[in-house]
C-alpha positions in Angstrom: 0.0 0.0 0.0 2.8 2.6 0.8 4.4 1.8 -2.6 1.2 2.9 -4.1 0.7 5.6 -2.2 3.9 6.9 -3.0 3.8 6.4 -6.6 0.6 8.6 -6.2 2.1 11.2 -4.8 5.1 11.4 -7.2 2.2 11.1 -10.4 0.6 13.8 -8.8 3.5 16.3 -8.0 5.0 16.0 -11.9 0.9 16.2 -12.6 0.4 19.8 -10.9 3.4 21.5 -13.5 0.8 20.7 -16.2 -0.4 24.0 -16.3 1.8 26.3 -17.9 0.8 29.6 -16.5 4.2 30.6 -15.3 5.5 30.6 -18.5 2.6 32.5 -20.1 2.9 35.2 -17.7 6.8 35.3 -18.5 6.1 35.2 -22.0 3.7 38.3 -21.5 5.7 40.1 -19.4 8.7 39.9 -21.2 8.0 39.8 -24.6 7.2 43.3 -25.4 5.2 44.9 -28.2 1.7 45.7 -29.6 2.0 44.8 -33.4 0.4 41.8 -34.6 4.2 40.2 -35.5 5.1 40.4 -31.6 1.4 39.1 -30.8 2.0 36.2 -33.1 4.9 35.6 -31.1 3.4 35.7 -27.6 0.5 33.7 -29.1 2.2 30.4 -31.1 4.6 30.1 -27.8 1.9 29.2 -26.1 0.3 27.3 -28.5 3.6 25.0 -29.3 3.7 24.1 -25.6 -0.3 22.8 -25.5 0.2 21.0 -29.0 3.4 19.2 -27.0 1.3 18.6 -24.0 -1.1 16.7 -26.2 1.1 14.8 -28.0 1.9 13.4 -24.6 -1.3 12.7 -23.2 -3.2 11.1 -26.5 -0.4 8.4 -26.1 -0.9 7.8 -22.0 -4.3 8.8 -21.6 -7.4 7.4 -23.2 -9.6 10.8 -22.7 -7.2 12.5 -25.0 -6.7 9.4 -27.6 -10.1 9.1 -27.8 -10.4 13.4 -28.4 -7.5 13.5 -31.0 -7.0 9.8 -32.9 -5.1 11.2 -35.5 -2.6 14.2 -36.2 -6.0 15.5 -38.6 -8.2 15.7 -35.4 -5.6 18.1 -33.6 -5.4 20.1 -37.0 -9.1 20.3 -36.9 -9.1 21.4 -33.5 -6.7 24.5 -34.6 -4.0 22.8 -32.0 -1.6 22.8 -35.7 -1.3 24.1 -38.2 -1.5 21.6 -41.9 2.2 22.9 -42.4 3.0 22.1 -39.2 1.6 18.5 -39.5 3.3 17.4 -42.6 6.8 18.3 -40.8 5.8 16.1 -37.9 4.3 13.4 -40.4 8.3 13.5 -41.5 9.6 12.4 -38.6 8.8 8.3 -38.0 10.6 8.3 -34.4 7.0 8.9 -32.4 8.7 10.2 -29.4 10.7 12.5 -31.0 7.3 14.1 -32.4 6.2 14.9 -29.3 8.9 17.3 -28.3 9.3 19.0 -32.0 6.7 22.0 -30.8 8.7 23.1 -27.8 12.0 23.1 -30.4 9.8 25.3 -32.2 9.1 27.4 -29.3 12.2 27.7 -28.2 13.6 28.9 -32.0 10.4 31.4 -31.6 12.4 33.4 -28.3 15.9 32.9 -29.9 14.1 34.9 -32.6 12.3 37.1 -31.0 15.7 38.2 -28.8 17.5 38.8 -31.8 14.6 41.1 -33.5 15.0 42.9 -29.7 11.2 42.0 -28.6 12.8 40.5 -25.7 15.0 43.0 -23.9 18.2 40.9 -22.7 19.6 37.4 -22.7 19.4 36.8 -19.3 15.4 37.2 -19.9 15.3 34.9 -23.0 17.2 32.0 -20.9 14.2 32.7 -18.2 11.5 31.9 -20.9 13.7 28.7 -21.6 14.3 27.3 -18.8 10.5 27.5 -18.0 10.0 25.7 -21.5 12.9 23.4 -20.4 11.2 22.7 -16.9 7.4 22.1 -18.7 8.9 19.4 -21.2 11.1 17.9 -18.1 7.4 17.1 -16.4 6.2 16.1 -19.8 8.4 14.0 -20.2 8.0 12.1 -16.6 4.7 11.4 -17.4 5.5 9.6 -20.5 8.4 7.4 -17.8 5.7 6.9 -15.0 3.3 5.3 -18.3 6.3 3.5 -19.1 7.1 1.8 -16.2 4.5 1.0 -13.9 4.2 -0.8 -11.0 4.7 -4.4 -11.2 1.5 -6.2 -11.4 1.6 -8.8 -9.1 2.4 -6.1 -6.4 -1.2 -4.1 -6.8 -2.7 -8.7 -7.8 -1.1 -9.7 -4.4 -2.3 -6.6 -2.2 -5.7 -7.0 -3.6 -5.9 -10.5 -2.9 -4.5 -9.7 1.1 -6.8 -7.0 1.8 -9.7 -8.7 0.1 -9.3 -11.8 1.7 -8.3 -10.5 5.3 -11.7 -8.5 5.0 -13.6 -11.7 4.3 -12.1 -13.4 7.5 -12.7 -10.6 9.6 -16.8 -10.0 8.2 -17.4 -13.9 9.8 -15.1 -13.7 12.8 -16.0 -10.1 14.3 -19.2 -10.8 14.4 -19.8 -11.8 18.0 -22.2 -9.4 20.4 -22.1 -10.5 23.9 -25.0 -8.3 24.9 -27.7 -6.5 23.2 -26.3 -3.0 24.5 -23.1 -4.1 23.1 -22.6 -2.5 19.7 -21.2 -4.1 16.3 -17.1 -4.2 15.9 -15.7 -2.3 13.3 -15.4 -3.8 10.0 -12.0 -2.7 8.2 -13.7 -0.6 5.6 -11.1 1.6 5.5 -8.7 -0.5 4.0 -11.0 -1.6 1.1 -11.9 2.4 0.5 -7.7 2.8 0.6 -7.2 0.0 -1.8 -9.9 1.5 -4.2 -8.0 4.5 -4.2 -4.5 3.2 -4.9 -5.9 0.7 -7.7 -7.7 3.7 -9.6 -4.7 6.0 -9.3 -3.0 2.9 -11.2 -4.5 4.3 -14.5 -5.4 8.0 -13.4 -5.5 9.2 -17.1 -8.2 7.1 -17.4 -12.1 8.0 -18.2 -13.7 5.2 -16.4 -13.7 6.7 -12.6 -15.1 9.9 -11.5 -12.2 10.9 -9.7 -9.7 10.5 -12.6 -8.0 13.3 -13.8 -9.6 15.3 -16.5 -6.7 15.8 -19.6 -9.2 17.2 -22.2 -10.2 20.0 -19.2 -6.5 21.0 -18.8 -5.5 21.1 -22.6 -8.3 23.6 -22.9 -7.5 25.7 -19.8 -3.4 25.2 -20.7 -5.0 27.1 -24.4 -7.4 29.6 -23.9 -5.8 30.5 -20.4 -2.4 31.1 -21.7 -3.4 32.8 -25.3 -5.3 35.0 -22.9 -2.4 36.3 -20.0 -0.1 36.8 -23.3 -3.1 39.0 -24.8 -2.6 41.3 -21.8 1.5 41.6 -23.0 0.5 44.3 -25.4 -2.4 46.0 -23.4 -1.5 49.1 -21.6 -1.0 49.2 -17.7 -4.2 50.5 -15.2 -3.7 54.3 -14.1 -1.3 54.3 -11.4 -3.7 55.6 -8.2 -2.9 56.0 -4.1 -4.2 53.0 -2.4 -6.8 53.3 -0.2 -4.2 52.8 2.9 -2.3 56.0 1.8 -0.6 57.5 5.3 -3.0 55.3 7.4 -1.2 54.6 10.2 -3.2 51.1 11.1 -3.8 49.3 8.1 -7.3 47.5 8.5 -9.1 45.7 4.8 -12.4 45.2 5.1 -14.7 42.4 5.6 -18.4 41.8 6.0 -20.2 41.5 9.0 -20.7 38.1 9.3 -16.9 37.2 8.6 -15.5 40.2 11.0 -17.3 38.9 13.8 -15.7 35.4 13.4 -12.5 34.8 15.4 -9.1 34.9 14.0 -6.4 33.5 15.6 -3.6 35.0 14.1 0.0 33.6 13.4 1.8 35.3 16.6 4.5 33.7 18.7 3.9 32.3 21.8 6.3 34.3 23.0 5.4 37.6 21.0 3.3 38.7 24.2 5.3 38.2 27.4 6.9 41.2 29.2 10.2 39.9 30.4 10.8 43.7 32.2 7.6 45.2 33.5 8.9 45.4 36.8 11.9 47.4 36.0 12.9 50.7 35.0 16.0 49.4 33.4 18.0 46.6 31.7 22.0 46.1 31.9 23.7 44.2 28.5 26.7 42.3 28.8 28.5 39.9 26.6 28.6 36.5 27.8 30.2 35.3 30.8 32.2 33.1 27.9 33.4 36.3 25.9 34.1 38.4 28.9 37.2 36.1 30.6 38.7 36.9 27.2 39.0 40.4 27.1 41.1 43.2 29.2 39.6 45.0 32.1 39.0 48.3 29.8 37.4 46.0 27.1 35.1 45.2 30.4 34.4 48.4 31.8 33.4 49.8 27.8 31.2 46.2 27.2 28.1 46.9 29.4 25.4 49.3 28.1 22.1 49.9 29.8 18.7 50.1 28.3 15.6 52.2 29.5 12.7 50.2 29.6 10.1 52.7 30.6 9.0 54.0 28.1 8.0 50.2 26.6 6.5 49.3 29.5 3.9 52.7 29.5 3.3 51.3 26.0 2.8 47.8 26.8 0.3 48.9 29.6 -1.8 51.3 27.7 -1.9 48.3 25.4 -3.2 46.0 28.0 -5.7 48.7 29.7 -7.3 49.2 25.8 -8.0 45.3 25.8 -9.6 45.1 28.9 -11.9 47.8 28.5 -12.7 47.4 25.4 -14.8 44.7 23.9 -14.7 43.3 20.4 -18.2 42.0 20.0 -19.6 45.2 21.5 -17.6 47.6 18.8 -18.8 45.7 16.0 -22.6 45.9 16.9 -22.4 49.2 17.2 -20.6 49.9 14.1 -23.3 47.6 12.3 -25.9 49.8 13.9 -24.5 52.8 12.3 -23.9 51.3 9.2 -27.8 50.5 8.6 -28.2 54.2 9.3 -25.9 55.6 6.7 -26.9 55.6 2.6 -25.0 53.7 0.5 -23.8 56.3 -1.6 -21.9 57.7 1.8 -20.1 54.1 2.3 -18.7 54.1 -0.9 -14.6 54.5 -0.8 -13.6 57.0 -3.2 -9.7 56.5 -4.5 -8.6 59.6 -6.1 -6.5 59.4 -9.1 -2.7 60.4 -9.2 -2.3 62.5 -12.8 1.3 63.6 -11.7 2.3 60.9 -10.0 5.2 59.7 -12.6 6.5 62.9 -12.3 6.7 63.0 -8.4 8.0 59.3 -8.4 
């Protein structure tokens, strides 16, 4: 069982890199220029990487094979081009077809670095190695298809779990008194053997909980020919915040979720007052580091350290807590709010025309 369970895991961490949004968020970002050349660029990046995506998953998962049974379906589906088919078609090594597109891709940003669309090198050999990293969980995929786990490991668990339930259903069935209730019957470990043997084949189309390839190939397209869109649109007006100069920074919520508890992520230390009772704190260096050094090294080491004016803090602090009450302010500010017109609530961010200028 752990063996599956860890195979799962692994499946399922190369899985998760299926989505290339990083890359098309680097491609839009960096990438720069509104003409329909530069778009073009942005654009058939992203489409190379989802045509290589397929490639792999219409040979390791059944949802896609059955989508795309030929290189003609994906041309139909505007995944290819016919040019770009026919140069695939050429190649008889099947493997090495899947990973032509990101060659392409990759040809696209040497390109579009020399033209000066992209702005360094150091950027271009970003893009790539976020191509590079894509096609590295591609290709792991394609090894955990490859090599699965031995068969007679998932035949002989089966058979154990399956057969140690069957004992178990006859033998715990003794009640020694009405009041007595049932044993429990190891149904965990059949619902934990149904998981591992589905995530076996989880490419397949058969059970619900398999993952859905046809789903990601479309969100992997129109999600990533959508962020490089936003490459050539300009940037939103550049405004103050509504926290400008507010001293205590406080984003809103509604009622019902403000009145809810939050138990923030504070030390348990973060609160304790170490020197309340005392005006003043002496620092030395260790008893260690202070045989070391000369008597005038001594006399200059010490430094002292008022503390009152932390602890008039600290108690102010304390006296606002205790005499003030949480679910009393927030009744009260409800209260108010009922009264007000919704016109006065709204918040009103003015617009910065000179800001470049003062920045």
């Amino acid at each position: 069982m752990g063996c599956l369970k860890s195979a799962s895991s692994t499946f399922c961490a190369h899985f998760m890199h299926f989505f290339n949004k990083n890359t098309a968020v680097a491609v839009a970002t960096y990438i720069s220029g509104d003409d329909d050349n530069t778009r073009a660029v942005r654009r058939t990046i992203i489409r190379y990487l989802v045509l290589c995506q397929t490639f792999v998953l219409r040979n390791i998962s059944v949802q896609v094979r059955r989508r795309f049974p030929t290189l003609e379906a994906i041309e139909a589906a505007n995944l290819m081009t016919a040019e770009e088919r026919l140069i695939i078609e050429e190649t008889t090594d099947e493997y090495t077809q899947f990973w032509i597109p990101s060659i392409w891709a990759e040809k696209l940003l040497c390109e579009a670095r020399k033209s000066g669309k992209i702005p360094s090198d150091p950027i271009a050999a970003n893009i790539s190695s976020r191509i590079d990293e894509f096609r590295i969980h591609l290709k792991n995929m394609i090894l955990f298809d490859w090599i699965p786990i031995p068969l007679v490991y998932p035949q002989l668990v089966t058979f154990c779990v399956r057969l140690y339930f069957l004992v178990c259903l006859f033998t715990r069935q003794i009640v020694k008194s009405k009041e007595a209730a049932l044993p429990n019957v190891p149904e965990q470990s059949m619902g934990w053997l149904k998981v591992a043997e589905d995530m076996l084949h989880p490419l397949g189309e058969t059970f619900g909980g398999n993952f859905e390839c046809n789903h990601i190939i479309d969100t992997n397209l129109i999600t990533g020919l959508s962020l490089v869109d936003c490459g050539s649109k300009p940037l939103p007006s550049l405004r103050k915040d509504a926290f400008w100069d507010s001293k205590t920074i406080a984003p809103l919520y509604t009622f019902e979720t403000a009145n809810r508890d939050i138990f923030t992520m504070t030390g348990t230390a973060a609160n304790v007052n170490y020197v309340q009772k005392v005006d003043k704190i002496i620092m030395v260096p260790h008893k260690s580091k202070l045989i070391k050094m000369t008597q005038e090294e001594q006399d200059k080491s010490f430094k002292k350290v008022d503390v009152k004016k932390y602890n008039r803090k600290y108690r102010l602090f304390e006296k606002q807590k205790m005499n003030m009450d949480e679910n009393i302010i927030i009744k009260k500010l409800r209260k108010k709010a009922d009264k007000e017109e919704l016109d006065q609530m709204m918040v009103k961010t003015p617009i910065i025309d000179d800001v470049m200028l003062k920045l």
